[in-house]
N, C-alpha and C positions, 0 to 999 in steps of 0.2 A: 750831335757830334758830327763834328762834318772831317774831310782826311784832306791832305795834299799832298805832292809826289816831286821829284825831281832826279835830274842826272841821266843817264842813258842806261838803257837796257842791258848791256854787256858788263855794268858795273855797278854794285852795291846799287840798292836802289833805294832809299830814306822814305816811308808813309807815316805821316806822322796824322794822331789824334789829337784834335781840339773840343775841349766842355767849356763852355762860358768864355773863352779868350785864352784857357790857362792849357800849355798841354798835357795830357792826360797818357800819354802812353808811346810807342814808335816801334816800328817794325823795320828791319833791315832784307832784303830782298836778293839773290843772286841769280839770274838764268844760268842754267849749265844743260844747253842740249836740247831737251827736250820737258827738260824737270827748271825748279825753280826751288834753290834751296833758303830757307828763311833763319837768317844768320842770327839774328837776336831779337825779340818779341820784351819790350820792357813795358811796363804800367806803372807810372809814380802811384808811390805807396797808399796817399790820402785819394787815391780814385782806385783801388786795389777792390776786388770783388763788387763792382758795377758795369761789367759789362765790355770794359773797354777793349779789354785782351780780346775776348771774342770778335767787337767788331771788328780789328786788327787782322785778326787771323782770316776774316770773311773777306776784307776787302784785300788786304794780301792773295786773296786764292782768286781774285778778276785783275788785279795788274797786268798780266800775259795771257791773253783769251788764249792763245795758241798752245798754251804748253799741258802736258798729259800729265805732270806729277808735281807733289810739294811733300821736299823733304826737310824736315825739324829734326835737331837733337837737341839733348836736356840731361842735364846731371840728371843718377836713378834718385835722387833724395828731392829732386824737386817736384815735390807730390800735386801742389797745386796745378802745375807746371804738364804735367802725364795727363792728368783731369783735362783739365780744357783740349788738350789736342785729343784725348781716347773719346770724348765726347763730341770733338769736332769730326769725328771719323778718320781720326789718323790710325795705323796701325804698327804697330812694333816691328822692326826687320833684322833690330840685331844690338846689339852690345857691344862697346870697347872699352876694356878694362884700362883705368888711368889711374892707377896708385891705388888708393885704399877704396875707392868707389866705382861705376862703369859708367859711359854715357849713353845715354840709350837714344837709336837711331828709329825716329819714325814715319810715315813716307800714306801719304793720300793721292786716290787715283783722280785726275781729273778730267772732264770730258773740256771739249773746247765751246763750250756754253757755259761752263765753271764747272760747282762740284759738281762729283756723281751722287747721285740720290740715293 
């Protein structure tokens, strides 16, 4: 899988995965500060449970060597979705009720060498 990047720092920022030619996944990216909040993390369905999300989520967390945090939210029903970031070492910070369900806010500390161990 290899990734590529484009646009500027201060705005959305697109890392997309490629398998074979075909792409496999994309990650949307915002710097806010000193955090870097990661707006939408997708995986086309037929490459779903290989990997890709993770690699995503890892090379999303070195885009900005300098920043101290990455914050994700996720509907609470998106259970695959809770898994890879609680196992990526994100951690819960909070709730916001949005009708009948909440979205749950979760937030990884990072050092400026990437993650913390």
């Amino acid at each position: 899988m290899t990734s590529c990047a484009g646009s500027l720092p201060t705005r959305p920022l697109p890392r997309s995965a490629y398998a074979r030619g075909a792409p496999g996944g994309a990650v949307r990216l915002l710097r806010v500060g000193s955090a870097v909040e990661l707006g939408r993390l997708t995986v086309v369905p037929y490459r779903q449970g290989m990997g890709v999300g993770s690699f995503l989520l890892r090379e999303a967390e070195t885009v900005f060597p300098e920043i101290r945090e990455m914050q994700i939210f996720t509907g609470e029903h998106s259970t695959a979705n809770l898994r890879l970031y609680e196992r990526s070492g994100y951690v819960e910070t909070g709730r916001t009720p949005v009708g009948d369900y909440s979205i749950v806010h979760l937030t990884k500390a990072l050092t400026s060498s990437g993650p913390k161990a």
